[in-house]
N, C-alpha and C positions, 0 to 999 in steps of 0.2 A: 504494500500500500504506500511505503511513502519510496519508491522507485515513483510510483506511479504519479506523487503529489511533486516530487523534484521534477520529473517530465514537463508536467503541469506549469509548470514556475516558468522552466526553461524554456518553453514555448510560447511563452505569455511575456518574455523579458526581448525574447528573439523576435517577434512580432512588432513591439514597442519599436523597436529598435529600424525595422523597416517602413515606417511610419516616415518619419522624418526623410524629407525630400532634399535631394541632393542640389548643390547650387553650384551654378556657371557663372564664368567671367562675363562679364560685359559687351567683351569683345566678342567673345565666342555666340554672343544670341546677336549682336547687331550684324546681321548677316548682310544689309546693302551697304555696311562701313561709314553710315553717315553722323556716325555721332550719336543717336539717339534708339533708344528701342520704343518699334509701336509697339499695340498690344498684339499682333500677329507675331512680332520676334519673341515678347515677354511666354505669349501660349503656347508655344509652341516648345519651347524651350522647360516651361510649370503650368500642365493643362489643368493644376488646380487654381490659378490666380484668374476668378471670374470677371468680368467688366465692372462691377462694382469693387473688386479688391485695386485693379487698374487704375483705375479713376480716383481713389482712396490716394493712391503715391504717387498720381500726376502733381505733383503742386501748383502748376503755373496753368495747369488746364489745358496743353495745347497738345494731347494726346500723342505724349510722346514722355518716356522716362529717360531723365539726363544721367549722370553718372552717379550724382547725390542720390536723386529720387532714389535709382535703382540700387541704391546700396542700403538703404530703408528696406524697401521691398526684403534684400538678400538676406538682411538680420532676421526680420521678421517669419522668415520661410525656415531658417536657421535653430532658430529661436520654436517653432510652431506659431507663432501670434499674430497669424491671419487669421483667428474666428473675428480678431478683434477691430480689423481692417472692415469686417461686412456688416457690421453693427454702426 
């Protein structure tokens, strides 16, 4: 039985553990090179960051993330604390 409860643990920790979304350089999603990621390079790259999570770390509104924005974003995906982006 506790074979069975350690298994338990160990697949419940393992799980946790792939949860957490892996995160790309800037350079590597701004795939036209122009400086800026739309939200087609950001989705593309985190099909979890919704148009409302997008629009959250546009700060200037012009539907585009600068290298700040996007470094907000990167913490927060890092971090898990995008529920708190769509709220």
């Amino acid at each position: 039985m506790k074979r069975l409860a350690y298994a338990t643990v160990a697949t419940i920790a393992f799980a946790g553990a792939a949860i957490a979304a892996p995160t790309f350089s800037f350079q590597t999603i701004d795939d036209n090179r122009d400086g800026a990621l739309s939200p087609e390079e950001v989705t593309s790259a985190y099909a979890l960051v919704s148009e409302i999570v997008f629009n959250t770390y546009d700060g200037d509104g012009n539907n585009q993330l600068d290298r700040d924005e996007y470094r907000e974003l990167e913490q927060d995906i890092e971090t898990n604390n995008l529920e708190q982006a769509e709220q």
